[in-house]
BABADO-82485 format. One record per residue (C-alpha): residue in one letter; x, y, z. Coordinates in nm, 4 decimals. Each point is the difference from the previous one (the first is absolute). Layout:
# residues N
['a', [X, Y, Z]]
...
END
This chain:
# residues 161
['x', [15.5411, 1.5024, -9.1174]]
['x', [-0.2005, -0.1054, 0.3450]]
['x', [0.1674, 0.0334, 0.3068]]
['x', [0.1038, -0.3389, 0.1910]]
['x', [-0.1445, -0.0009, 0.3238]]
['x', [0.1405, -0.1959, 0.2657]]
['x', [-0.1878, -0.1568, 0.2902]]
['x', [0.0239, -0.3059, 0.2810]]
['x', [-0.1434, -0.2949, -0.1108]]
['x', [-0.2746, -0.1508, 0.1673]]
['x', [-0.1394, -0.3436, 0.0226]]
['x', [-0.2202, 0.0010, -0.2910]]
['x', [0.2617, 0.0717, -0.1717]]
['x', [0.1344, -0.3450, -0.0371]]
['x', [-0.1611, -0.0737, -0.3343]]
['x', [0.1350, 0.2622, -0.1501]]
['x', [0.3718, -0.0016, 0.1232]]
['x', [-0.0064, -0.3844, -0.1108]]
['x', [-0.0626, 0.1159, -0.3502]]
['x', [0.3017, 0.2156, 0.0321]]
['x', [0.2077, -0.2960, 0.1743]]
['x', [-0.1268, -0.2820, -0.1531]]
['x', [0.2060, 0.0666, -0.3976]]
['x', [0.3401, 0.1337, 0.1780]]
['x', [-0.0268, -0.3080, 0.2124]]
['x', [-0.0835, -0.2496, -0.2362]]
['x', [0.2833, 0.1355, -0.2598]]
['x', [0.2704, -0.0931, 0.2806]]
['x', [0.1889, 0.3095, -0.1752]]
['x', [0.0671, 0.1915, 0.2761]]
['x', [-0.1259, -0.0767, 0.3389]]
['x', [0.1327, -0.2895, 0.2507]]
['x', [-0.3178, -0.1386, 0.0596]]
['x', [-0.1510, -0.3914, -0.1028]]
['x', [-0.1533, 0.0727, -0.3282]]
['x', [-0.2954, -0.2188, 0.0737]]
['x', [-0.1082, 0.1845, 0.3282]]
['x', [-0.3297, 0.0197, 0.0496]]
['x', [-0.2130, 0.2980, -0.0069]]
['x', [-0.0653, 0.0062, 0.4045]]
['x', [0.3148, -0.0125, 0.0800]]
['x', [0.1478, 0.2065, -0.2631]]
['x', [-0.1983, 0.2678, 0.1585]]
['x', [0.0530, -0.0416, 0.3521]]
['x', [0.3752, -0.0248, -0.0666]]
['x', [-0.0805, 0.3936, -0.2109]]
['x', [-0.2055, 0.1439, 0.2518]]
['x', [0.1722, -0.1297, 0.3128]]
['x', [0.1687, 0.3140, 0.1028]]
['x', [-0.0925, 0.3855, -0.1299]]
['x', [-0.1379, -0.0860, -0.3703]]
['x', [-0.1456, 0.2672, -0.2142]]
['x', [-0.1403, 0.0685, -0.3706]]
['x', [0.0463, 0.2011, -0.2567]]
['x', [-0.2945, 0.1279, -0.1697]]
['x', [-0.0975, 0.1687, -0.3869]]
['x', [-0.3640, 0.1874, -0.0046]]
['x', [-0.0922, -0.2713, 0.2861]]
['x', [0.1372, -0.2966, -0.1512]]
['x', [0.2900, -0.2148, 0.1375]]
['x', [0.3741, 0.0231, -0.1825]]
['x', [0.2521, -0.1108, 0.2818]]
['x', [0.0217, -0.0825, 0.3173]]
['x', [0.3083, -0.0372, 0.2543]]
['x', [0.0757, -0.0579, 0.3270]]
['x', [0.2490, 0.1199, 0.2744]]
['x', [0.1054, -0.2289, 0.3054]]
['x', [0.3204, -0.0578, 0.2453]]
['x', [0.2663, -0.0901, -0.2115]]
['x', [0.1119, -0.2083, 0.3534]]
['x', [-0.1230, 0.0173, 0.3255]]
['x', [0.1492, 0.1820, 0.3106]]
['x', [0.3182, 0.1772, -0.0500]]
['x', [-0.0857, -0.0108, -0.3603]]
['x', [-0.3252, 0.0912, 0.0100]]
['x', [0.1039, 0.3726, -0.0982]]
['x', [0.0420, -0.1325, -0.3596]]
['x', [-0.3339, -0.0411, -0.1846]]
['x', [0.0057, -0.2323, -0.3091]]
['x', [-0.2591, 0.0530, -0.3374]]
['x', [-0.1717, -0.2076, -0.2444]]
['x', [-0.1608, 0.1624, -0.3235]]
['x', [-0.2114, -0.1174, -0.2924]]
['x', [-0.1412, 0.1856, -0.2443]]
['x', [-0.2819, -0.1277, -0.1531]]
['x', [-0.0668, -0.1595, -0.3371]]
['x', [-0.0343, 0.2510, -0.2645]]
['x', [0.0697, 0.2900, 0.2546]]
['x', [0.4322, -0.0475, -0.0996]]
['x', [0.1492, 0.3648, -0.1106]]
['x', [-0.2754, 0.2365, 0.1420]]
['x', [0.1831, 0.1042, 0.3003]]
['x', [-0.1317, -0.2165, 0.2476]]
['x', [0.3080, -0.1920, 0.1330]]
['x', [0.1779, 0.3702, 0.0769]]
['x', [-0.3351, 0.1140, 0.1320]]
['x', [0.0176, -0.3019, 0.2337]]
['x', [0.3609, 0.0011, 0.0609]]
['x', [-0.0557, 0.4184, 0.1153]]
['x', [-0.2818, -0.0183, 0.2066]]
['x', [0.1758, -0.3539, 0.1872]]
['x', [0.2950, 0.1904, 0.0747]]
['x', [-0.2028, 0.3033, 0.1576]]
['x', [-0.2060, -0.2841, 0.1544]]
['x', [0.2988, -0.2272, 0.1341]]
['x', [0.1428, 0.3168, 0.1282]]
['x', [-0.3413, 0.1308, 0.2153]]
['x', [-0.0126, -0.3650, 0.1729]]
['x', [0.3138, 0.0233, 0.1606]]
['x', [0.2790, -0.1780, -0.2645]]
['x', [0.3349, 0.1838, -0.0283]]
['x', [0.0871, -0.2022, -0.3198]]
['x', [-0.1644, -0.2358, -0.2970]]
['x', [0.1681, -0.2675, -0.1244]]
['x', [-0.0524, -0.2519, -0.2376]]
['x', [0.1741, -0.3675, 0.0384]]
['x', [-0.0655, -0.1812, -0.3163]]
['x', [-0.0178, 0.2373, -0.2866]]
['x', [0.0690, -0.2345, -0.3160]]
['x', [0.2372, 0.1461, -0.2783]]
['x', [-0.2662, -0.0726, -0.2579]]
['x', [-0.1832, 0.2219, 0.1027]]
['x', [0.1069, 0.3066, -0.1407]]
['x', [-0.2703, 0.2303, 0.0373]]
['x', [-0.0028, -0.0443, 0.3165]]
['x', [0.3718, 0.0632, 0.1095]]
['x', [-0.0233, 0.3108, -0.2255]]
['x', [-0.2858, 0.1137, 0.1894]]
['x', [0.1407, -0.0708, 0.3241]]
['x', [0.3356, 0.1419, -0.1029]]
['x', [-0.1898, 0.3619, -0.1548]]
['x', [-0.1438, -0.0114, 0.4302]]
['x', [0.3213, 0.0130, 0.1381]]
['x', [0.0714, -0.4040, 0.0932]]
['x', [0.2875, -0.1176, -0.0515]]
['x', [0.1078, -0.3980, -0.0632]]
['x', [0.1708, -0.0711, 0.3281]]
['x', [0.0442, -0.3847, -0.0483]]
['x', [-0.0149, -0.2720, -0.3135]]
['x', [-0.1592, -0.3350, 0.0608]]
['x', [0.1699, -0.2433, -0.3208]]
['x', [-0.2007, -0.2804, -0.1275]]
['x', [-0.2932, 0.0903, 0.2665]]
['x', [-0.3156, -0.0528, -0.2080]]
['x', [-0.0616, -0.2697, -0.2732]]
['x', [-0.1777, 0.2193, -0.2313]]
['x', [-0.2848, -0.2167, -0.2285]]
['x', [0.1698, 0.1232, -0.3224]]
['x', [0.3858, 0.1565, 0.0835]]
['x', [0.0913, -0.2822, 0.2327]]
['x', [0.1953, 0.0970, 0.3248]]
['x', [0.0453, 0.3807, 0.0342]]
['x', [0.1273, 0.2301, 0.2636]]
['x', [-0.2025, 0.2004, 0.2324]]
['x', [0.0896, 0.3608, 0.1454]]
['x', [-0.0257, 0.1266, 0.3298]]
['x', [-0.1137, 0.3708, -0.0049]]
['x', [-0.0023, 0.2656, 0.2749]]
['x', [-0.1364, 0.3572, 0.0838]]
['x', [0.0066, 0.2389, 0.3349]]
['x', [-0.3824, 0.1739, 0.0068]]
END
């Protein structure tokens, strides 16, 4: 199996993380964001902070970004967003990502990664999360109208670096 290799995005990039964003947005499954946001700005809301990509023999399978979960006395708590991209799902690159963003979160200053809307549908997710030491800290009921399960909780989920 190729390694994943993990590197900052840069600006001709965009193209490629839209691929990535453009299905998990679009499916409304398990982000908070408009489903019919448009490419530019689906981007610039990606890569507005430290935003990165995940690469297979050169070729783009995730991408995720780190930023502030809140600003000043917060701003020692980083916040993540991670998608995997289509047809890369159960090679390894969401715990690739999730590894090298903790190492990374953890060389820019953050004391702590936390995650503030975590939806319980989302299994694979809070199992990975869980296997990296976070823990669910807080539950959100009815906080997300999901397109096919209706109105379902969302977690809140924490980790010292």
């Amino acid at each position: 199996m190729s390694e994943i290799k993990i590197r900052e995005a840069r600006p001709e990039d965009g193209a490629a993380i839209w691929a990535m964003l453009e299905p998990v947005f679009r499916a409304g499954e398990t982000y908070a964001i408009d489903r019919d946001i448009t490419e530019a700005d689906a981007v610039a809301y990606w890569t507005a902070a430290h935003c990165y990509i995940a690469e297979l023999e050169g070729v783009p399978v995730g991408t995720f970004y780190i930023k502030r979960n809140q600003p000043g006395g917060g701003a020692h708590v980083c916040n993540c967003g991670y998608v995997t991209g289509p047809g890369a799902e159960g090679r390894g690159v969401a715990r690739a990502m999730l590894g090298f963003s903790l190492d990374e979160a953890k060389r820019l200053g953050f004391r702590a990664m936390q995650y503030n809307f975590v939806l319980a549908s989302n299994a694979r997710a809070i199992t990975t999360w869980q296997r990296a030491g976070f823990e669910i800290i807080g539950r959100i009921p009815e906080a997300f109208d999901h397109p096919k399960l209706g109105l379902i909780e969302a977690l809140v989920m924490y980790r010292r670096l």
